[in-house]
C-alpha positions as CSV (number, residue, x, y, z in Angstrom):
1,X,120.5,-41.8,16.9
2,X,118.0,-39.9,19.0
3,X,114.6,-39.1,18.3
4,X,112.1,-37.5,19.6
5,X,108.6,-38.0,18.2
6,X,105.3,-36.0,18.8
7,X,102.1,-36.8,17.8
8,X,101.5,-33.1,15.8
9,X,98.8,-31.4,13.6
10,X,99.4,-28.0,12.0
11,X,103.2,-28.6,12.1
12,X,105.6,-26.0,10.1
13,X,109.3,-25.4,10.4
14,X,110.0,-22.0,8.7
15,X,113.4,-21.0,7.7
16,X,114.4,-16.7,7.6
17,X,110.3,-16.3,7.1
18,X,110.3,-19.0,4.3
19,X,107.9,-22.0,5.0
20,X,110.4,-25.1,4.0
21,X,108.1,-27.5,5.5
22,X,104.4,-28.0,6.5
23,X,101.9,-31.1,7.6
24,X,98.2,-30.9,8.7
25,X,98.8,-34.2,10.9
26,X,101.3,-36.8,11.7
27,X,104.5,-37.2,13.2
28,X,107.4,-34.6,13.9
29,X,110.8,-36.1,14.9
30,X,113.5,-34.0,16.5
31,X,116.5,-36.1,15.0
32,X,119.9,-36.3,17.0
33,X,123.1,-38.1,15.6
34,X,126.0,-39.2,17.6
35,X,129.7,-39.9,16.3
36,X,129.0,-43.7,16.4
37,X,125.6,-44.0,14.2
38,X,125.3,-45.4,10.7
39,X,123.3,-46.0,8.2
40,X,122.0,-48.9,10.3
41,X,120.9,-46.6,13.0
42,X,118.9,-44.5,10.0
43,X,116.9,-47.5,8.5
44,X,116.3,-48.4,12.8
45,X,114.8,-44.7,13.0
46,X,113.1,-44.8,9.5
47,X,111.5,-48.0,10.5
48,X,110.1,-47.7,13.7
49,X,109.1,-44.2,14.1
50,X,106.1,-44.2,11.1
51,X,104.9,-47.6,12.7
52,X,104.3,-46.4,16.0
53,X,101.2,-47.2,17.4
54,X,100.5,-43.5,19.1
55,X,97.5,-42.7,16.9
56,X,93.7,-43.5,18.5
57,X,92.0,-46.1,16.7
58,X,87.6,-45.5,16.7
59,X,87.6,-47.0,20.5
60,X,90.3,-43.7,21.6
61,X,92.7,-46.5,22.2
62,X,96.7,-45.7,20.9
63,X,96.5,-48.9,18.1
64,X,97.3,-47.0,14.2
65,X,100.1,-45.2,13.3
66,X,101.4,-42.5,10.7
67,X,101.5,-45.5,8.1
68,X,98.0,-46.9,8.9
69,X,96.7,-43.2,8.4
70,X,99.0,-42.5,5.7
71,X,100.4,-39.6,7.8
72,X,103.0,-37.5,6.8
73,X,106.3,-36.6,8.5
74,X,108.8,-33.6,9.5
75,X,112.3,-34.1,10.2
76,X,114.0,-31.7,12.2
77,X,117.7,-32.0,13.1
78,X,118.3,-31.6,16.8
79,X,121.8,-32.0,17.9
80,X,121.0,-30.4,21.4
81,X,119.4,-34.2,22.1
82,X,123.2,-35.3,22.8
83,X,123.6,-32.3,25.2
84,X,125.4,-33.6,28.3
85,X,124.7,-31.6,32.0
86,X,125.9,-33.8,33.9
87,X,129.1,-31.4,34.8
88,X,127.9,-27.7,35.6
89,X,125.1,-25.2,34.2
90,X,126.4,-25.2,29.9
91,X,125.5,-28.4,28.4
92,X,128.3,-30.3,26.5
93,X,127.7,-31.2,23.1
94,X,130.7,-33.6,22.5
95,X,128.3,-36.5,21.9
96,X,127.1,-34.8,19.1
97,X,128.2,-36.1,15.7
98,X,130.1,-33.6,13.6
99,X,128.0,-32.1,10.8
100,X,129.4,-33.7,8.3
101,X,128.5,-36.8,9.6
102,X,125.3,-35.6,11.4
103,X,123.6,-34.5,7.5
104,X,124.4,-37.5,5.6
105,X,123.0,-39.1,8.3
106,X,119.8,-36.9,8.5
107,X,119.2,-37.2,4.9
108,X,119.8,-40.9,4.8
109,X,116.8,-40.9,7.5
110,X,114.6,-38.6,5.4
111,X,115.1,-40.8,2.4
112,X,114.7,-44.2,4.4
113,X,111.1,-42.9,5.4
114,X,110.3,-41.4,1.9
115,X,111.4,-44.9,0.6
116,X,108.7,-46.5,2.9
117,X,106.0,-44.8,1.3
118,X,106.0,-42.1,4.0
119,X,105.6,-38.5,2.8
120,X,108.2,-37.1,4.7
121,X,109.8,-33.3,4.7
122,X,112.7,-31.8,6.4
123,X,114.1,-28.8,8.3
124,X,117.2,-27.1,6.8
125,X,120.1,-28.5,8.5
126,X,121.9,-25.9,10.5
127,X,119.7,-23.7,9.9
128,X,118.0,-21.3,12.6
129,X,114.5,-22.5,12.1
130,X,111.1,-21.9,14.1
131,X,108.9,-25.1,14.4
132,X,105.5,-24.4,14.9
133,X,103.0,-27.3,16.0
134,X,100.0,-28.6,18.1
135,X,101.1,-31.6,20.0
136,X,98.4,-33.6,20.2
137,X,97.6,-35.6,23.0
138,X,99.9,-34.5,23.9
139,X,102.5,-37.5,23.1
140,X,105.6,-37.5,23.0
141,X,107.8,-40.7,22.6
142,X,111.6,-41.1,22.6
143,X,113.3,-43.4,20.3
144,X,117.2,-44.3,20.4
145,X,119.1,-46.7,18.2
146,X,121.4,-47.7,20.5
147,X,118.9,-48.9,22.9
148,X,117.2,-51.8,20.6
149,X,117.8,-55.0,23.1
């Protein structure tokens, strides 16, 4: 799994001009699933990205996180994070899990971080949406299961 994580405040993903999901401050993750991820790769995700330290402590130094602040969370679905361009001008998306796979796998993830005590919300899987949001800092940090060790 890939997932992109920004440091956001005023962050809303709206869905055919219906709000489905809205945070004053906290974390939004663009979430990307490839054909080989499991639930493993989920509880990876769910635990590291609350308990990143990108949040400044009372020096301005990056030292809390979304779980020392009790921050909240968006997840958005991103399969365009497996798009390959290595080859020509049109990205590939073979990498890309299937959607079957790619939403159990999504809501596994959403779950996992609700479970932790994170308050944690969701796009509407392949959906068109429009995510609005301030990065702040702005950060921006990339997290991938498969590169633990």
């Amino acid at each position: 799994m890939r997932a992109v994580v920004q440091r956001v405040r005023d962050c809303s993903v709206t869905v055919a001009d219906e709000v489905v999901a809205r945070i004053e401050k906290g974390l939004l993750v663009y979430l990307g699933v490839t054909h080989e991820d499991s639930g493993k790769d989920a509880a990876y995700i769910a635990d590291k990205v609350p308990n990143l330290r990108i949040f400044p402590d009372d020096s301005d130094r990056m030292n809390l996180s979304a779980a020392d602040l009790g921050y909240s969370v968006i997840v958005v679905s991103q399969f365009t994070l497996y798009g390959d361009v290595r080859k020509g001008r049109r990205p590939s998306w073979d990498a890309a899990a299937r959607p079957e796979h790619a939403e159990k796998l999504y809501l596994e993830t959403i779950d996992a971080l609700n479970a932790r005590g994170i308050p944690t919300f969701g796009g509407r899987f392949q959906a068109k949406m429009q995510v609005a949001y301030v990065n702040e800092g702005p950060v921006t940090i990339l997290v991938d299961s498969q590169k633990q060790f």
